[in-house]
N, C-alpha and C positions, 0 to 999 in steps of 0.2 A: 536603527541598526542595533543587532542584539550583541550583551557583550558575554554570551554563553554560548557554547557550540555541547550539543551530550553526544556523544556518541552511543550505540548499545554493540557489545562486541558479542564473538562467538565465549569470551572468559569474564564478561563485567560491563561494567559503565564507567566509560570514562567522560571526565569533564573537563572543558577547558573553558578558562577565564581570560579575559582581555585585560593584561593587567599593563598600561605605559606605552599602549598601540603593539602591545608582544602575545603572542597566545598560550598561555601556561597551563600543562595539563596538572589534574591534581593526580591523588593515589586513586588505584584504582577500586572501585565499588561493586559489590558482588563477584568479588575476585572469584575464578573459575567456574560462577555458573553462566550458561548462557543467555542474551540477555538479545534479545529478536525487537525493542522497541522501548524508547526513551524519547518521551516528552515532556514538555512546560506548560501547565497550563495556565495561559495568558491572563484568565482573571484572580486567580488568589497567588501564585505563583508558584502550587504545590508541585515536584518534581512524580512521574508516575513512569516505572519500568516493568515489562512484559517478561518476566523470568522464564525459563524454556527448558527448566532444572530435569537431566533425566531421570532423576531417582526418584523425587516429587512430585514431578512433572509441573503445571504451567502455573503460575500464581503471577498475582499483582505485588509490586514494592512502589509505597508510597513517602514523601520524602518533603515534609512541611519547613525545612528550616534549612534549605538552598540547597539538598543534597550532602549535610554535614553529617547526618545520621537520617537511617532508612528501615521503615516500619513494612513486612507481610501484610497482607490483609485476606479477609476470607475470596476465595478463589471463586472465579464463575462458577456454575451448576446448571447443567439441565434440569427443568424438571423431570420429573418419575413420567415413564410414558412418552418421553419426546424421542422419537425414533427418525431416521432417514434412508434412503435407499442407497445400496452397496455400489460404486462404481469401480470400471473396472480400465484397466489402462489398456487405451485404444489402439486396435489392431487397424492393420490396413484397410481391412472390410468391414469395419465398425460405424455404424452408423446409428447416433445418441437418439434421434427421432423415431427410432421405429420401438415399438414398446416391446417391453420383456412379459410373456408371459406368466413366469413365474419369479416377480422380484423380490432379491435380497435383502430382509430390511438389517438393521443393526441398530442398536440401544445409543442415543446419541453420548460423547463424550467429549470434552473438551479437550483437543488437543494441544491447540497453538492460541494463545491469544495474541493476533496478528498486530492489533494495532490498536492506538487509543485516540477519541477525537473528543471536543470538546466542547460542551453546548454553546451558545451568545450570552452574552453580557448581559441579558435578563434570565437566565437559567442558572444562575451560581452554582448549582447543585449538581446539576445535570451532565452527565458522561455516557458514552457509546465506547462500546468494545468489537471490533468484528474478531470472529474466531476461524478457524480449521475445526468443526465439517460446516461451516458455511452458516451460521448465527450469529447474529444481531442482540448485544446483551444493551442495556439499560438501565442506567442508574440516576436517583433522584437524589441522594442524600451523598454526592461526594465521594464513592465510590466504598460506603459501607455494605451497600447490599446491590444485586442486579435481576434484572428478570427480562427473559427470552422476549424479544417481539414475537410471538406469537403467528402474526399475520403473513409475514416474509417466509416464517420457519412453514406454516402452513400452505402457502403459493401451491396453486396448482399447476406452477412451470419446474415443481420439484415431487407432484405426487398428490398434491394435497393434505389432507389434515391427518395425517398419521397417528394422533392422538387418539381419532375414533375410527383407525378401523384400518386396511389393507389400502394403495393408492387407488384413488379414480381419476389418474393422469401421468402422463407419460412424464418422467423426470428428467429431465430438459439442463442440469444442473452437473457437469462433468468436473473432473477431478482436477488438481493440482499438483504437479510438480515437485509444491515446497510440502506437498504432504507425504510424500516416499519416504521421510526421515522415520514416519512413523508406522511402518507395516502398512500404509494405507493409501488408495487415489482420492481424496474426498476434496469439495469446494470450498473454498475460502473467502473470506471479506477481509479484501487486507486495504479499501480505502473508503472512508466513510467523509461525506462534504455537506455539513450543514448551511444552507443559505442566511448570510448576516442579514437578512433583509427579514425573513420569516421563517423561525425555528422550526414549522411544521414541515417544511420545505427542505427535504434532502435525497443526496445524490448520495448509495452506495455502487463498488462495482465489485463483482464476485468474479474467481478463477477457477473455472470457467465456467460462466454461465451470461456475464459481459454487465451494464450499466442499467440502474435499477431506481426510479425517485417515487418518491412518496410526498405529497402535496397538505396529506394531514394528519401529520403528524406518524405515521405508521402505522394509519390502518390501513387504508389500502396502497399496493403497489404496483407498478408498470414499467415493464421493460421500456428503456431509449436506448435502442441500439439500429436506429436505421442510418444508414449509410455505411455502418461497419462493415469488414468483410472480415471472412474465417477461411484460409486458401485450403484447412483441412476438410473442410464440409461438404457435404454433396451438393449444399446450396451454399455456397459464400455470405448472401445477402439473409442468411436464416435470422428468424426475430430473436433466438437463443443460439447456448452455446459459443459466445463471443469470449476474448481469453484477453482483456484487459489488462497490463502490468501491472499498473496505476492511473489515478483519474485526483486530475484537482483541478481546481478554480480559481479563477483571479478575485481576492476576496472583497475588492472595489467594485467590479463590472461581474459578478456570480453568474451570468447568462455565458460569460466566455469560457469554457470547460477544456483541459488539453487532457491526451488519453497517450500516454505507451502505450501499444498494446503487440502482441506476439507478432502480429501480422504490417508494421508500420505505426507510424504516429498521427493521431486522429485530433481533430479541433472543431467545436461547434460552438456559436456565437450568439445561439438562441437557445440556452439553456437545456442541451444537449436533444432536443426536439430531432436536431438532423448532425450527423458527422460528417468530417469531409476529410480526408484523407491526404494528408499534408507530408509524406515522406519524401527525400529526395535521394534516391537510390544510386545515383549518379555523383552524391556526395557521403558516399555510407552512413545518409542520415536517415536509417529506416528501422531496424532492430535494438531495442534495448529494453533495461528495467525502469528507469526513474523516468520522472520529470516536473518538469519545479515552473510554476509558473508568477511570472508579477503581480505583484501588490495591488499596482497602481493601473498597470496598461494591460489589457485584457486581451492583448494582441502580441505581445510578449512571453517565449517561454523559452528554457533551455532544456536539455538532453544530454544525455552519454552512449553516446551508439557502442556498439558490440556486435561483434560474430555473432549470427543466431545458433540455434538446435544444440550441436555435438559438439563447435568448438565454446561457444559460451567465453567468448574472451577480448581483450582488445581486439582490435581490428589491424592486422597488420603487424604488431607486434608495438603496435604508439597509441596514446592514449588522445582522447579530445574532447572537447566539448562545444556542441553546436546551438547557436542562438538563432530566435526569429524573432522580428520587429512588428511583423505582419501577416498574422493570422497564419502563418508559415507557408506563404506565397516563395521567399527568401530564405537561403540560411546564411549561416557565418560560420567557418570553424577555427577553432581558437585551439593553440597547441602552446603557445611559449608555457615554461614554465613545469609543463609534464611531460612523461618520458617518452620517447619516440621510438627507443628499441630494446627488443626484451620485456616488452611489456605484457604481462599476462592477467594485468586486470579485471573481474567485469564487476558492476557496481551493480547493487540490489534496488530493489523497487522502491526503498523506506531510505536510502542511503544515498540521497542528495536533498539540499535547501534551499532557500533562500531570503535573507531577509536585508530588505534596502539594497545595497550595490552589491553585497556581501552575498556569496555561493562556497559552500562545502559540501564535498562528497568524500566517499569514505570507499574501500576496495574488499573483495573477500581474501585479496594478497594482503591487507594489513597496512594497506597507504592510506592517508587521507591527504587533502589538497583543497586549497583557500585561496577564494580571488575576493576581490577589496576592488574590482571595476568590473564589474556585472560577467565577470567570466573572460576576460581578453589576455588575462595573464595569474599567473597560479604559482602560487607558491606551496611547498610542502608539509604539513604540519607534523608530520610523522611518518615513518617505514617499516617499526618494527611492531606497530600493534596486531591485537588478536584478529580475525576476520571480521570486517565489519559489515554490521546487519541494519541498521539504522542512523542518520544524521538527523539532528534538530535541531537549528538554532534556539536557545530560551529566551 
């Protein structure tokens, strides 16, 4: 069990310390800028936050000595010539699969650096960044320098190789939600799952475009998104186009994968080969952002349902959160301890954890909330912080 919780808010990073079984926040870090993504990376124990600064705009803060003081570093970069096609936010008669005659390209830019993942315990070096318009950065030396995957950015399920020349395929790669902050619909990698078994072996998922692995290393890639469904599509069952919230793995059993995704909660137990569709509607256990799955049991995951679409909010007006033991055949929902009325929370994609019996999430209202017995009761850690964007235990 970790005895650090970071949060990254809409004004900073805050951190909290387990000091005498009590959780004590410190001052806060990066005061007033916004701060979309704070982790620990498990082998040297350097702290790394996604700054989201709008006058700056997106840069790395890195943090060698617990988060006592906190170093910039030079920012991702496209290369010169890395360009993407323009999308556009989907109308009733829009349909991603039929090509554009004449497409938009645009000069690629980093918008959002979504999130940060971190190689295995023979890669000391090695770090992954997914961004907003939909790039895979990479780094070998600790996060002094990064460079585009190349192969993913060239996919011919997004146009193909746009460095040499106009697409010769239809771009299959639709927009994001979290990217209207920025004048723009473009896709995103906001969850990146390297396998502890074989570092060439990783699972990204992009929004929207759905679940993506590469076997070596990131040359080549291939959509796994069968079983998903998309209720916007004129095929449900389409091989693209799938709108993932988030996707992670149980990091004992990596074959077990659990997906939020816009359309229900998805789970596949053969290394996402097949999904299967695990919401219980009848429990308002079907819509949300996060989802935090076991260490240890690969059949084990929790969630925070929400209103979908327009209202984006608790459910009902009470907050919960729901467990499954069993490949999500079952749920549980669990309430002591969180509010049940007047509740207008919804928790983001990046903004729940879990490490050992311990679970916190964090709210865009400014609440965060800590269970210490795998989610059956919740205590509050806070109500009056900035909107939270991100939880990670250290």
């Amino acid at each position: 069990m970790s005895d650090m919780i970071l949060l990254g808010t809409r004004k900073g990073t805050i951190i909290f310390d387990r000091v005498n079984a009590k959780w004590l926040p410190r001052p806060i870090a990066h005061a007033g800028v916004p701060v979309c993504y704070v982790a620990r990376d498990p082998r040297d124990g350097t702290l790394w936050a996604s700054l989201d600064h709008g006058h700056w705009g997106p840069k790395l803060s890195r943090s060698r000595d617990g988060g006592k003081t906190w170093n910039d570093i030079t920012s991702l970069k496209y290369p010169k010539g890395a360009r993407y096609i323009v999308k556009y936010l989907p109308t009733p008669d829009f349909n991603p699969e039929s090509p554009s005659a004449n497409p938009e390209y645009a000069d690629a830019t980093v918008f959002k650096i979504w999130n940060i993942t971190f190689g295995n315990a023979d890669q000391p070096s090695r770090l992954y960044a997914g961004t907003i318009p939909g790039g895979l950065f990479v780094s070998d030396d600790g996060g002094d320098s990064w460079e585009l995957n190349r192969p993913l950015w060239n996919h011919e399920s997004r146009g193909g190789d746009l460095f040499a020349g106009d697409a010769t395929s239809v771009n299959l790669w639709n927009g994001t939600p979290a990217s209207i902050d920025y004048g723009i619909f473009e896709p995103g990698i906001h969850s990146i799952i390297v396998d502890p078994r074989d570092p060439n072996h990783m699972h990204i998922a992009v929004s929207t475009a759905g679940v993506i692995e590469t076997t070596d290393g990131g040359k080549n890639w291939h959509s796994r998104n069968h079983g998903m469904l998309n209720d916007y599509m004129p095929n449900p069952e389409s091989e693209w186009c799938h709108d993932p919230h988030f996707v992670t793995s149980c990091p004992s059993q990596p074959d077990h994968l659990w997906q939020q995704n816009h359309f229900g909660i998805f789970y596949s137990d053969d290394g996402a080969k097949n999904w299967k569709k695990v919401s219980r509607t009848d429990l308002d256990v079907n819509f949300g952002f996060p989802i935090a799955a076991d260490a240890n049991d690969g059949r084990t995951a929790w969630v925070v349902p929400a209103r979908a679409d327009a209202e984006r909010m608790a459910i009902d007006g009470g907050l919960f959160v729901a467990r499954t033991t069993d490949g999500g055949q079952t749920w549980q929902t669990f309430r002591d301890g969180l509010p049940q009325e007047n509740a207008y929370d919804i928790v983001l994609r990046h903004a729940f954890d879990v490490s050992g019996d311990c679970l916190c999430f964090g709210s865009t209202s400014g609440n965060a909330y800590l269970s210490e017995d795998r989610g059956e009761t919740w205590q509050c850690l806070g109500n009056n912080f900035p909107p939270i964007y991100s939880v990670r235990f250290g």
